[in-house]
N, C-alpha and C positions, 0 to 999 in steps of 0.2 A: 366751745364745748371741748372738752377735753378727751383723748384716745378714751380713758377708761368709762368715761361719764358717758359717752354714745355706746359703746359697748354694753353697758347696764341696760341703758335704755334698751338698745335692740333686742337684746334677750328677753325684757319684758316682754316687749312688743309681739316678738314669735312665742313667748312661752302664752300670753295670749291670744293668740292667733292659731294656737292648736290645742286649745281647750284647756289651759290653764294648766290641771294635774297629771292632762298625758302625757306631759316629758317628762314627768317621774315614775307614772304607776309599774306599779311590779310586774314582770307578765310570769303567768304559771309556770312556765319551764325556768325562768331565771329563782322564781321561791324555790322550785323541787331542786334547782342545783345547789342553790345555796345552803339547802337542808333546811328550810325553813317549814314545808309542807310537804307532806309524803300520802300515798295511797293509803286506803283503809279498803277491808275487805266486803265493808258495805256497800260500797262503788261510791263512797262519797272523799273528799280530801281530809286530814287533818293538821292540824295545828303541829310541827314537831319539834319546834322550838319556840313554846309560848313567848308574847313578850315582846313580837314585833305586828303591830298595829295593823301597819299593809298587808303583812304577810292574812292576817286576821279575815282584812274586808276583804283580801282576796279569793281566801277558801271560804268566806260567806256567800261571796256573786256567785262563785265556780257551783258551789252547790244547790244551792238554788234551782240555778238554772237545769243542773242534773237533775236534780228532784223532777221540774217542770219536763225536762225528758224524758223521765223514768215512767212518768206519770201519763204521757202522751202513748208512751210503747206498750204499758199494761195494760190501756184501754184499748187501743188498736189490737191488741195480740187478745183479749179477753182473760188475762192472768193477771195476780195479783204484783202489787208493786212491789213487794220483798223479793218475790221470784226477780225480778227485775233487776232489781239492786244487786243482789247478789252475783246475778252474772255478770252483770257490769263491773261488779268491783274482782270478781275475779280476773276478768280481762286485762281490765286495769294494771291488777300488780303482775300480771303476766308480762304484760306489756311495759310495766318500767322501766328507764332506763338502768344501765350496769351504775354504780356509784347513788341511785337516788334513794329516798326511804320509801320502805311500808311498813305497814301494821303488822306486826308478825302476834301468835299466843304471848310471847312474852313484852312486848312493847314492841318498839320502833328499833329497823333494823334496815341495814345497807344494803340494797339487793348488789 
């Protein structure tokens, strides 16, 4: 067998051996660097440069599972989920990094 033909092999093998797609998936701070997804003031992510797939499924999971947060906290707190959202998403773009995006009134902007 040849240097490169084991080579192949073995990166199958480990790209298998750790779940197939997670040596490639995106992770959220690598989409918000790359400008791919930014804060909204919903408290949810969005899309800021349609067009990239992963970047897609990514702020589909991320929200989701917010929602399922949001939705956890407004029943515990006995407030509605919009109260909810909103604080969260103000946090949020509070909270972004320098250089990433958010939802500004006028579209998407570089905090």
């Amino acid at each position: 067998m040849t240097k490169w033909r084991r080579a192949t092999v073995m990166a199958v093998v480990l790209w298998c051996l750790a779940g197939g797609e997670a040596l490639f998936a995106l992770t959220l701070d690598e989409a918000k660097t790359k400008g791919l997804v930014g804060e909204k003031a919903n408290g949810y992510l969005g899309l800021v440069t349609p067009g990239s797939a992963e970047a897609q499924a990514l702020a589909k999971d991320v929200n989701e599972k917010r929602r399922q947060a949001y939705e956890e906290i407004a029943r515990r707190n006995g407030t509605n989920v919009n109260a909810v959202e909103t604080l969260a998403g103000e946090k949020a773009v509070q909270n972004t990094k320098a250089g990433n995006f958010v939802e500004g009134p006028g579209g998407w902007v570089k905090k």
